[in-house]
MMTF fields as JSON, N, C-alpha, C and O atoms, coordinates in Angstrom:
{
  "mmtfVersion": "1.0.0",
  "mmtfProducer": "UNKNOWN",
  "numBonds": 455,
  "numAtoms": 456,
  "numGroups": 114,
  "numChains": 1,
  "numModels": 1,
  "chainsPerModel": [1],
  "groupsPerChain": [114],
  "chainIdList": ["A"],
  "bondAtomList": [4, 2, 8, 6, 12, 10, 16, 14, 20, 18, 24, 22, 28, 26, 32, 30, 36, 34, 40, 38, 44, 42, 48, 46, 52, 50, 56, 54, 60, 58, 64, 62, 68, 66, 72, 70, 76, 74, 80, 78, 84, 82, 88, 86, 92, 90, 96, 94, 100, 98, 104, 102, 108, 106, 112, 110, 116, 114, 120, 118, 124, 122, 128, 126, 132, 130, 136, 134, 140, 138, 144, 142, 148, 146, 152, 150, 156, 154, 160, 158, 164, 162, 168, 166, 172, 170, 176, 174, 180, 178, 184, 182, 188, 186, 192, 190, 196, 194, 200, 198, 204, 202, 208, 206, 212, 210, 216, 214, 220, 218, 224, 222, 228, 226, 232, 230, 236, 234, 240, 238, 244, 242, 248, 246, 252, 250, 256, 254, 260, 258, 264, 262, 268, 266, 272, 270, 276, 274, 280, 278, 284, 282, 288, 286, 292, 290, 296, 294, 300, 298, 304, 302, 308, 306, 312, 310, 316, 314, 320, 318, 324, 322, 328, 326, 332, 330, 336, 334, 340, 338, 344, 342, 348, 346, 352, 350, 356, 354, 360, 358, 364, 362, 368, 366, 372, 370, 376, 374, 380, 378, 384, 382, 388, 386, 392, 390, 396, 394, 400, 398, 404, 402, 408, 406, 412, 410, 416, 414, 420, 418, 424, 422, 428, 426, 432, 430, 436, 434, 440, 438, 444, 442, 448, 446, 452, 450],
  "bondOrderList": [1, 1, 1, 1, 1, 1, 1, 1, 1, 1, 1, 1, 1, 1, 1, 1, 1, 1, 1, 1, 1, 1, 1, 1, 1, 1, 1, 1, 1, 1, 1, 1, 1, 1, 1, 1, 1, 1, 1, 1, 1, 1, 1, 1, 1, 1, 1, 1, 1, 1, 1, 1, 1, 1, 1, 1, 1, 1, 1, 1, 1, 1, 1, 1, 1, 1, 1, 1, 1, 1, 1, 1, 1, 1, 1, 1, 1, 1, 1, 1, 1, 1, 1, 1, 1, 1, 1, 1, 1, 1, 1, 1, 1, 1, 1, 1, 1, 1, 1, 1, 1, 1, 1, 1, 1, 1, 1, 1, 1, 1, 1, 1, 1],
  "groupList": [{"groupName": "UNK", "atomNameList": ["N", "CA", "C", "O"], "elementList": ["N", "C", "C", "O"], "formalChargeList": [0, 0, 0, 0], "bondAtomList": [1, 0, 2, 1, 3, 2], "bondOrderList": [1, 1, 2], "singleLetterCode": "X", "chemCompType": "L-PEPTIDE LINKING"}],
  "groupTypeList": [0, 0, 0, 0, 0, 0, 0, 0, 0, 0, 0, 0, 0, 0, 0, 0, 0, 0, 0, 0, 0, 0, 0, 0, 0, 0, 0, 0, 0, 0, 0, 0, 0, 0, 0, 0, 0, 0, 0, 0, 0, 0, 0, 0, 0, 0, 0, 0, 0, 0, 0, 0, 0, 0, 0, 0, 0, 0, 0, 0, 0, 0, 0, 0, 0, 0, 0, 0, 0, 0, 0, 0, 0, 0, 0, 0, 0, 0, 0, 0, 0, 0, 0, 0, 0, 0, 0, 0, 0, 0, 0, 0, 0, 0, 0, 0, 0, 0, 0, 0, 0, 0, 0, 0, 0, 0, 0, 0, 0, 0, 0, 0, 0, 0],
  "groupIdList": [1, 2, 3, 4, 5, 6, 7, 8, 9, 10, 11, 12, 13, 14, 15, 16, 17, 18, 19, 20, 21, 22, 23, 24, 25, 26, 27, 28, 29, 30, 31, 32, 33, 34, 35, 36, 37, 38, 39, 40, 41, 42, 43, 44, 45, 46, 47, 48, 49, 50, 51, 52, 53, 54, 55, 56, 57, 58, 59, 60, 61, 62, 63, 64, 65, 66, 67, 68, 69, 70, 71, 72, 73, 74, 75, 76, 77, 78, 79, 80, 81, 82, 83, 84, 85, 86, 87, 88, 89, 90, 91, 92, 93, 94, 95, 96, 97, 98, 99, 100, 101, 102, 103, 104, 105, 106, 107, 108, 109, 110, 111, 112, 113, 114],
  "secStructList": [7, 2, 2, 2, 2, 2, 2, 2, 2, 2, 2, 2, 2, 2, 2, 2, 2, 2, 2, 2, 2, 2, 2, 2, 2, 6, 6, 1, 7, 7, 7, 2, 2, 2, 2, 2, 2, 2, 2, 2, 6, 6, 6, 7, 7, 7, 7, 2, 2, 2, 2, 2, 2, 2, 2, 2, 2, 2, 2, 2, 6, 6, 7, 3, 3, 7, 7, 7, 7, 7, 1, 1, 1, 1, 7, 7, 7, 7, 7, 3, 3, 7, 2, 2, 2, 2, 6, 2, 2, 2, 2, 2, 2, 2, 2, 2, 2, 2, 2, 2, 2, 2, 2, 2, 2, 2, 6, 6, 6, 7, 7, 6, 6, 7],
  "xCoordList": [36.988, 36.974, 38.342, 38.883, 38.88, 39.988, 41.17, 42.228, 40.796, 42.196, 42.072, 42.957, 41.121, 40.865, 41.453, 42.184, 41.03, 41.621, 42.931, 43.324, 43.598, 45.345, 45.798, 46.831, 44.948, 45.572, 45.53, 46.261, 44.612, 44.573, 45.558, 46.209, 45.824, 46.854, 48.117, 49.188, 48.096, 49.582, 49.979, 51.129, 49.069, 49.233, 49.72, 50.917, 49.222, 49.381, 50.096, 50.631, 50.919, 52.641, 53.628, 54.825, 53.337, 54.189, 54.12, 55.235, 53.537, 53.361, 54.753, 55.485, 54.498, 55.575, 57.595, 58.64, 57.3, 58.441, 58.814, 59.848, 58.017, 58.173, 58.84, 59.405, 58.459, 58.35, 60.235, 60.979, 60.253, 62.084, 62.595, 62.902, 62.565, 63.066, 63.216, 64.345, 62.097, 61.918, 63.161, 64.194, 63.028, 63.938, 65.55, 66.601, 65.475, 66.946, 67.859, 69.04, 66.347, 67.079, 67.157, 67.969, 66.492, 66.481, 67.783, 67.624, 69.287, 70.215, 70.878, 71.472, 70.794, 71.05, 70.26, 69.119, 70.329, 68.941, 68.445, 69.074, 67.171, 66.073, 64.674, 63.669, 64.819, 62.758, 61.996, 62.178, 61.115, 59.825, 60.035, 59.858, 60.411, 60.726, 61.652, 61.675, 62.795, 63.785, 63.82, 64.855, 62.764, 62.766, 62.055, 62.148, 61.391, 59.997, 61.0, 61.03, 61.869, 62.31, 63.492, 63.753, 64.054, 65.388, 63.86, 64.082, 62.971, 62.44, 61.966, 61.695, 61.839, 60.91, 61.835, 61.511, 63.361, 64.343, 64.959, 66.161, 64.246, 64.666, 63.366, 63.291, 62.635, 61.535, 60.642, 59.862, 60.611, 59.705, 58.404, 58.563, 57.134, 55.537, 55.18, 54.676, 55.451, 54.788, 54.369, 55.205, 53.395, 52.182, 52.835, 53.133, 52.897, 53.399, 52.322, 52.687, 51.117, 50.01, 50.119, 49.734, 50.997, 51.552, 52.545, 52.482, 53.585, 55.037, 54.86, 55.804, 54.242, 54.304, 53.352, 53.384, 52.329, 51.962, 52.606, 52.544, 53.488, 54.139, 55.619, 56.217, 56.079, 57.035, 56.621, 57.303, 55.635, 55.238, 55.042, 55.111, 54.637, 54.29, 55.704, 55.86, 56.914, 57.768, 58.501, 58.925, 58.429, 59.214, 58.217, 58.757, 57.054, 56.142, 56.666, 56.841, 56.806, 57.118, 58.679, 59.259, 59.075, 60.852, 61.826, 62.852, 61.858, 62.556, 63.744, 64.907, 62.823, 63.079, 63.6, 63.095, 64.332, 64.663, 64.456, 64.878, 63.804, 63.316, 64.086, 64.666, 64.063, 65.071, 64.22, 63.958, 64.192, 63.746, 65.32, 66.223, 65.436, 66.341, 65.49, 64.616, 65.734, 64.968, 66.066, 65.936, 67.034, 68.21, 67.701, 68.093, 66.866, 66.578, 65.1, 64.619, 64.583, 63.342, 62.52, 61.471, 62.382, 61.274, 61.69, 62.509, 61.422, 61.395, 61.161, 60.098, 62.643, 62.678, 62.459, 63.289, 61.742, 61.735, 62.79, 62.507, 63.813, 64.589, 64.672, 64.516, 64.872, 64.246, 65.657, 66.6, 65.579, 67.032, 66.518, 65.534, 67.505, 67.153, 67.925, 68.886, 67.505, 67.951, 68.723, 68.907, 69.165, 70.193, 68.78, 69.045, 67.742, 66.792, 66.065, 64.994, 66.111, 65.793, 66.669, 66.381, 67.937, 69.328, 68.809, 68.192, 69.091, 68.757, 67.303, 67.374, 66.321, 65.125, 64.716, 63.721, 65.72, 66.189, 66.691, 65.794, 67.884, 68.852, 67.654, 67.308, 67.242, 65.681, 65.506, 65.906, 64.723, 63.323, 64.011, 63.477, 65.615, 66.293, 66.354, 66.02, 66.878, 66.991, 65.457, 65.167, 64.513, 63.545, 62.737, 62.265, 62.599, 62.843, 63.795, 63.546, 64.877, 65.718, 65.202, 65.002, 64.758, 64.541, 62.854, 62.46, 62.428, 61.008, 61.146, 60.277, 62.106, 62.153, 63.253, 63.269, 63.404, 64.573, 62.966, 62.4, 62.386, 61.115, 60.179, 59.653, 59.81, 58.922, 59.855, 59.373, 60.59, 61.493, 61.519, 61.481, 61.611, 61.96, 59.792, 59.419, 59.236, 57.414, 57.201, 57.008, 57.334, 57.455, 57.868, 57.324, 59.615, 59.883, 59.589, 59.854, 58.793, 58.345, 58.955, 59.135, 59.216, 59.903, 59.324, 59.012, 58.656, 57.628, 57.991, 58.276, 58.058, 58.497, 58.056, 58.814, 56.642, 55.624, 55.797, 55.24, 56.456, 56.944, 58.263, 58.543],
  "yCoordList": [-66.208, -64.774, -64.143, -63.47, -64.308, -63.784, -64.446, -63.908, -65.357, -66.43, -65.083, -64.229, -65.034, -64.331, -62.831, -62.325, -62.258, -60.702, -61.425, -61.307, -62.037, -62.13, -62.537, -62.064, -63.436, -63.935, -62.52, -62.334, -61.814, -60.416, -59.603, -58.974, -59.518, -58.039, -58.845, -58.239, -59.623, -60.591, -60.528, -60.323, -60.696, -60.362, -59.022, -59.003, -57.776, -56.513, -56.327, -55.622, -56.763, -56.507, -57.385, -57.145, -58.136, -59.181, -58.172, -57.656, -57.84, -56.646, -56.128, -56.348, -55.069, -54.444, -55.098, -54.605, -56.294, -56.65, -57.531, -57.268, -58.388, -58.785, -57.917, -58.32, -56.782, -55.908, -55.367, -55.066, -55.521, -55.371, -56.534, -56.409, -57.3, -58.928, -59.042, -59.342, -58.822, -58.808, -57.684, -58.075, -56.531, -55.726, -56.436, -56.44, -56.749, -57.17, -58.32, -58.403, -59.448, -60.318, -60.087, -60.779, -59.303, -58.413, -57.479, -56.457, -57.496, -56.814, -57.683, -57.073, -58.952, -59.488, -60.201, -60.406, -60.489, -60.668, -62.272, -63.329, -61.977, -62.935, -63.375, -62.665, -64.789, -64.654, -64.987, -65.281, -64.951, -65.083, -66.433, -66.44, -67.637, -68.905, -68.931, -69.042, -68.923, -68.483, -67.344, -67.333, -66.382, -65.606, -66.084, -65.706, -66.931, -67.734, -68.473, -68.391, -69.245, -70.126, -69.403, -69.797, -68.454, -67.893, -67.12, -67.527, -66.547, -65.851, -67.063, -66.889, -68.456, -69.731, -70.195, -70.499, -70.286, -70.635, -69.261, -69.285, -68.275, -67.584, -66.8, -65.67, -67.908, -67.413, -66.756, -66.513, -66.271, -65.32, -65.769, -65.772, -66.112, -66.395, -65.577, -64.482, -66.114, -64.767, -65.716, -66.577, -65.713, -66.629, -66.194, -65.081, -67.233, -66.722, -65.51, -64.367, -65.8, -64.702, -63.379, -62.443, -63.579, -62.076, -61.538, -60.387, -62.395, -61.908, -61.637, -60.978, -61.814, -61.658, -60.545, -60.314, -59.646, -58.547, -57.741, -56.703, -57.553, -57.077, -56.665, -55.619, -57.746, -57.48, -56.393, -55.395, -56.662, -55.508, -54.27, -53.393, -53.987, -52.942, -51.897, -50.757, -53.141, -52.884, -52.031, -50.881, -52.787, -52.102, -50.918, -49.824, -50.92, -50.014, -48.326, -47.233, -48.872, -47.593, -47.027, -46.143, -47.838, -47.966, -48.212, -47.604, -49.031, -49.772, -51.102, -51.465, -51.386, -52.802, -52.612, -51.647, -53.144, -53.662, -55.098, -56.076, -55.162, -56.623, -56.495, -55.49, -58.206, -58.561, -60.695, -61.539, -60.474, -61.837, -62.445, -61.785, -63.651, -65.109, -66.122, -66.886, -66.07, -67.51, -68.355, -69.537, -67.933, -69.184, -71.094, -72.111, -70.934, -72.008, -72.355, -71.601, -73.617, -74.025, -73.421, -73.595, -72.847, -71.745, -70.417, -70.225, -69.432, -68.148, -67.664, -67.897, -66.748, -66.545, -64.76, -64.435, -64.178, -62.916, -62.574, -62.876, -62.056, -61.652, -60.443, -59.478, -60.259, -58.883, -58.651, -59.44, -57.237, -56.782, -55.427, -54.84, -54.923, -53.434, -52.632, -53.078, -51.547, -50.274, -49.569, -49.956, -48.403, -47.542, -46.562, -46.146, -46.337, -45.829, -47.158, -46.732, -48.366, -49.529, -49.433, -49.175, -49.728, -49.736, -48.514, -48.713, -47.274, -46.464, -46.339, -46.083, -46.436, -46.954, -47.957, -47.86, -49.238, -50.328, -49.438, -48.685, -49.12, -48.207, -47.541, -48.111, -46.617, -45.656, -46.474, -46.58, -47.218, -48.303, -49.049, -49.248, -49.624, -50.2, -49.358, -49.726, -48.013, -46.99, -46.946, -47.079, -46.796, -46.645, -47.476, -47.232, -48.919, -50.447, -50.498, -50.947, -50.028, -50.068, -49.147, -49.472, -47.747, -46.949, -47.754, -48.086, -47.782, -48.516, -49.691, -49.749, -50.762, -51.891, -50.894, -50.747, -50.822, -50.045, -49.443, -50.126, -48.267, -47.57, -48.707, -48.509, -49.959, -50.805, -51.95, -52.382, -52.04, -52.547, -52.278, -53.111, -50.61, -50.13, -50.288, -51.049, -49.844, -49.335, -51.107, -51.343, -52.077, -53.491, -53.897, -54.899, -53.159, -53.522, -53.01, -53.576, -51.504, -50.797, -49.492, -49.011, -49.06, -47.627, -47.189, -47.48, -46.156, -44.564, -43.5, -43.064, -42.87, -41.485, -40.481, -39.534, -40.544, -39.552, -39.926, -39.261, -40.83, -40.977, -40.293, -40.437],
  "zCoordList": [-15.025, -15.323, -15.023, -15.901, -13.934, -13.329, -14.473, -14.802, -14.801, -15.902, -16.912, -16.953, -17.537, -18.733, -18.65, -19.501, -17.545, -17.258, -17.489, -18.649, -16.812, -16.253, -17.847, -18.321, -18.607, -19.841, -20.996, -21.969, -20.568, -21.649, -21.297, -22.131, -19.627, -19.31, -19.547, -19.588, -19.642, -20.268, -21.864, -22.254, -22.555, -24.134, -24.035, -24.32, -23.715, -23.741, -23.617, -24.473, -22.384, -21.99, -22.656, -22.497, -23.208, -24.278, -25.608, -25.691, -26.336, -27.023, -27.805, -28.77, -26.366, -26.614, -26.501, -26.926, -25.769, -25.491, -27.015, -27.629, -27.415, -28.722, -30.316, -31.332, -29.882, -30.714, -31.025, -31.959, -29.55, -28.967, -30.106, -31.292, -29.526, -29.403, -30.835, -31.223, -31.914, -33.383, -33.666, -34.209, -33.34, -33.928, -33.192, -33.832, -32.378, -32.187, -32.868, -33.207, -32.913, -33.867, -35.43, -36.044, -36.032, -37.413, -37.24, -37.908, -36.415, -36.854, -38.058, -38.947, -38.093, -38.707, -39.959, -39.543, -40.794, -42.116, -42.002, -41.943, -41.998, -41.375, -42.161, -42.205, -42.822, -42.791, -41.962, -40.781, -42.563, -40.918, -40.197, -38.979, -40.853, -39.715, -39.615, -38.39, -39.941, -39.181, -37.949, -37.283, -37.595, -37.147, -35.885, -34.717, -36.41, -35.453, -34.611, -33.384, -35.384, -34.543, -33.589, -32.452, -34.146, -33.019, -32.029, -30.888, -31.987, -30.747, -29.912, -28.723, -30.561, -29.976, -29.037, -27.89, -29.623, -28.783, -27.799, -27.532, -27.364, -27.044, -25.708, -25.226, -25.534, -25.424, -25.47, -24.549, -26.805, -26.68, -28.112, -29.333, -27.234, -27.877, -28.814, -28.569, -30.241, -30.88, -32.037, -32.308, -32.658, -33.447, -35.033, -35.465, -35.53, -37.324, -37.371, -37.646, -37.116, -37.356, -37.324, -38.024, -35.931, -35.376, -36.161, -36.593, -36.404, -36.552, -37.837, -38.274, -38.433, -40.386, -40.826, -42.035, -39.934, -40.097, -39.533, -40.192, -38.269, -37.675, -38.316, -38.066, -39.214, -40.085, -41.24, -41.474, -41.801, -42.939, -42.699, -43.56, -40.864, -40.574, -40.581, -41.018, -39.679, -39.035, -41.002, -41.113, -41.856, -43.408, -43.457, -43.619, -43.364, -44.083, -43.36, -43.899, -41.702, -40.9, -41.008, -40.377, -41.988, -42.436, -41.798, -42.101, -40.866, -39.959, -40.688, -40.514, -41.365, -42.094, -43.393, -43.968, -43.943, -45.11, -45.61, -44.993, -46.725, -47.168, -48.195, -48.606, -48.844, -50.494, -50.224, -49.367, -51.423, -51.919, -52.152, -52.667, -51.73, -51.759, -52.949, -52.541, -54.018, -55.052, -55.026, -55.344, -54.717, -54.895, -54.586, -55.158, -53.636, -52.777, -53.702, -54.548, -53.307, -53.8, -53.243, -53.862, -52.484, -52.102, -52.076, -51.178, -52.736, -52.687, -51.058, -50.482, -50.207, -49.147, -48.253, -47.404, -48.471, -47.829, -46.724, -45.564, -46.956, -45.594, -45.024, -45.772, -43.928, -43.453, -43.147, -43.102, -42.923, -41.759, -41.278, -41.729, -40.077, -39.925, -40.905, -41.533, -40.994, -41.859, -40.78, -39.626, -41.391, -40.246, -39.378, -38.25, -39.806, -38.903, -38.317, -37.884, -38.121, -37.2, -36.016, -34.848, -36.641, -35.682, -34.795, -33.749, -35.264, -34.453, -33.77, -32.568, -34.161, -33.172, -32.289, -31.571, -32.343, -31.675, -30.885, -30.506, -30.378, -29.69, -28.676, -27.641, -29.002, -28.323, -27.484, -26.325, -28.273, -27.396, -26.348, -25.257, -26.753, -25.148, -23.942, -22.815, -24.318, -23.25, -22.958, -21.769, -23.762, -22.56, -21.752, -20.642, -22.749, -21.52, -20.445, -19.326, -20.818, -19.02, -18.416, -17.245, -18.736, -17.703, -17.041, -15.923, -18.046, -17.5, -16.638, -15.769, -16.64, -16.316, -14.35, -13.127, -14.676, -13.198, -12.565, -11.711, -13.01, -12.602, -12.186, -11.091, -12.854, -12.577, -11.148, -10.101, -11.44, -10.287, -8.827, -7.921, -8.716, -7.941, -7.547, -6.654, -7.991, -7.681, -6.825, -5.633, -7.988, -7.381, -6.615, -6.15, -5.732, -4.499, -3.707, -2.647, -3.574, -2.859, -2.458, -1.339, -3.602, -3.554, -3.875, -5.03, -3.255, -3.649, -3.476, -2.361, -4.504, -4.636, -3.743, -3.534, -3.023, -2.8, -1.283, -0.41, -1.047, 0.65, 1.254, 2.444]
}
């Protein structure tokens, strides 16, 4: 039981950090295994399952820019950021550091209310 809580509040917080990680390696133009494999070597767990709805969402909310590659024997989807990604990438770091410093400090035992 206790595995299961710890394995769910673990997905949740991977989440959002994935979400980083995708937009960072999308400064540069990317398809989905290629994409799989730089977060795989980079550690970061994220399931083709995940990453390939997460990409459509990521164009749909206009983050992304897509373009088809046929050059190759397989027809290749490549993603990149747009100039409103770049800039929403940018955001979301500032507020992971402030969060990650805030969670730092609560974790070593700094309380505000003392």
């Amino acid at each position: 039981m206790r595995n299961q809580v710890i394995e769910n509040l673990s997905i949740e917080l991977k989440r959002g950090v994935q979400i980083i990680a995708v937009l960072t390696f999308l400064k540069e133009p990317q398809y989905g295994y290629s994409l799989l494999s730089i977060l795989e070597k980079n550690d970061v767990n994220i399931e083709s399952g995940t990453l390939y709805p997460l990409l459509r969402r990521l164009e749909s909310q206009g983050l992304l820019t897509s373009s088809w590659d046929t050059n190759e024997s397989r027809p290749r989807k490549f993603y990149v950021l747009n100039k409103e990604g770049i800039e929403t990438l940018e955001e979301l770091i500032e507020i992971w550091v402030s969060m990650q410093e805030n969670m730092n400090r609560i974790i070593l035992g700094g309380n505000k209310n003392e």
